[in-house]
C-alpha positions in Angstrom: 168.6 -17.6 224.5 171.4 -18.7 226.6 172.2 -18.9 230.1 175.2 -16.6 229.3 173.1 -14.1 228.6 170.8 -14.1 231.7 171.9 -12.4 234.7 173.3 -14.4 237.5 170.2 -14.4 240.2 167.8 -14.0 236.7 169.6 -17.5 235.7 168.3 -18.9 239.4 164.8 -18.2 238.8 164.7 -19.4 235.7 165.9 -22.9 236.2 163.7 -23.1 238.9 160.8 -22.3 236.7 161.8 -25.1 234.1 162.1 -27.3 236.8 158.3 -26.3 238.0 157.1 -26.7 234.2 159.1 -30.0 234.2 157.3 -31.2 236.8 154.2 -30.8 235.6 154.7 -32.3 232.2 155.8 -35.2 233.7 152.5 -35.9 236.4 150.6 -35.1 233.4 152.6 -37.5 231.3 152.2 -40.4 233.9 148.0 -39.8 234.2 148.0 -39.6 229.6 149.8 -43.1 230.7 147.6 -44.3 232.9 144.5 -43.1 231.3 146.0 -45.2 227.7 146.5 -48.3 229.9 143.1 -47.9 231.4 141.8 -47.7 227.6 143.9 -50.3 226.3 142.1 -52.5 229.0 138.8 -51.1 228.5 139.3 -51.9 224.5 140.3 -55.6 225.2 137.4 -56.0 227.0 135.0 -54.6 224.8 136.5 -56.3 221.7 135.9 -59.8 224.2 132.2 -58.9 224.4 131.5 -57.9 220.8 133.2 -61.3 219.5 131.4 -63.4 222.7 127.9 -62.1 221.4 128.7 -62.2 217.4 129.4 -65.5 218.1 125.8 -66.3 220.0 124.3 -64.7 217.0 125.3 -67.3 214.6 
């Protein structure tokens, strides 16, 4: 479906809720982001540890 083929206010209301949808992919895309950097992080840390104690084991 085209905007041609909307009425004119229809076409208003419409773009407006895209834009609302828009919006909220995109704060949910930035806290996916965060929460991958924060397990990225987390990862590197763990994978620290595990080598620091297989190391004490030897």
């Amino acid at each position: 479906m085209t905007l041609n083929c909307i009425p004119g206010g229809a076409k208003h209301v419409l773009r407006q809720e895209t834009s609302a949808a828009e919006d909220l992919l995109r704060i949910e895309n930035a806290r996916l982001k965060k929460q991958l950097a924060e397990q990225a992080e987390e990862l590197a840390i763990i994978k620290k540890a595990a080598a620091y104690f297989a190391r004490s084991l030897k």
